[in-house]
C-alpha positions in Angstrom: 0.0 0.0 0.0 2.8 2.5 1.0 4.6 1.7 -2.5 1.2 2.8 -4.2 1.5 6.1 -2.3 5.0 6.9 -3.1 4.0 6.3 -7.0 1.2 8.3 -7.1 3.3 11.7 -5.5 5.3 11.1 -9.0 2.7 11.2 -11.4 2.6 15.1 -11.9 6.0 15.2 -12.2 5.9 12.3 -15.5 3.3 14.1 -16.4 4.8 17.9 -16.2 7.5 15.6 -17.8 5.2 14.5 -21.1 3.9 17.8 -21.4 7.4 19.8 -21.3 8.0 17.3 -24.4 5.3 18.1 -26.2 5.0 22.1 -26.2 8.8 22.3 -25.6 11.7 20.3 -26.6 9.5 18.6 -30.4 8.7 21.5 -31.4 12.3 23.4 -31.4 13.7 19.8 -32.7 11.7 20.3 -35.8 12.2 23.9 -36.4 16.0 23.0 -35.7 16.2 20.3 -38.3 13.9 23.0 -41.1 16.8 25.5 -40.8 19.5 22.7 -41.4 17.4 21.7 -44.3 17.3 25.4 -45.4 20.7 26.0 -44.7 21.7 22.3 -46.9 19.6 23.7 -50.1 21.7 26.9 -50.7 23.3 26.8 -53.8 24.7 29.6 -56.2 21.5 31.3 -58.2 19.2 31.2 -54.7 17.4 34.5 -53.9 17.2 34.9 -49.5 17.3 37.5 -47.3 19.5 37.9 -44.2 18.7 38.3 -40.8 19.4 42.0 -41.2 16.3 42.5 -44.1 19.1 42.2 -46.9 17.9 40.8 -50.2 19.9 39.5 -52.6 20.9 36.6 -54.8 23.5 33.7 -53.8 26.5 34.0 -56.3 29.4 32.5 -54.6 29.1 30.1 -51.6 32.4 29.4 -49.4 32.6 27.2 -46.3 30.6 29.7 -43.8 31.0 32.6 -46.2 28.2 33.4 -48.9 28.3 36.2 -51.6 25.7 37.9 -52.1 24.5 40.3 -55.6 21.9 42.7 -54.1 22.1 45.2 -56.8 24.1 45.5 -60.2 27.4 45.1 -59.5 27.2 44.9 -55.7 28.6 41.8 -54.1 28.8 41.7 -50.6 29.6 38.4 -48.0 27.9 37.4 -45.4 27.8 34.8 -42.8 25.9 31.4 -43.8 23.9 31.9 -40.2 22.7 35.4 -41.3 20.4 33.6 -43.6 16.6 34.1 -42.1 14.4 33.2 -45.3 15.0 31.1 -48.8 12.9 32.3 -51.8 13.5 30.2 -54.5 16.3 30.1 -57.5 17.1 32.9 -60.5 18.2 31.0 -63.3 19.7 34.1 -64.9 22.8 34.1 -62.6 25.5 32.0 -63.5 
């Protein structure tokens, strides 16, 4: 009888347990693996914007070093992390 007691005083605690889970730790998990996913499809010819509200267009890509063209004839280099947002490809750049 007393070893029913004890488990009973640990059932909120499994169950604040579950619920930290399910509104916490999944959820960041599967935003975490979007960005890699994000961060895997850049490729030379991609349009993004940076964390900093930078458009431009992917025209070189280095280890954590990407070029961007953001206007004729502008290059600049950012930081592969600065990336917030993907928008698709521009065939036009080569």
């Amino acid at each position: 009888m007393e070893m029913l007691s004890q488990l009973q005083q640990f059932w909120p605690i499994i169950i604040m347990i579950v619920i930290f889970y399910f509104l916490l730790w999944r959820p960041q998990k599967k935003q975490q693996r979007r960005r890699q996913e994000m961060m895997n499809s850049l490729k030379v010819g991609t349009k993004i914007m940076t964390a900093g509200g930078i458009y431009g267009t992917i025209t070189g890509i280095q280890k954590d070093v990407l070029e961007l063209r953001i206007a004729d004839q502008v290059v600049i280099s950012v930081s592969r992390n600065a990336i917030s947002q993907v928008f698709g490809t521009d065939d036009a750049v080569q």
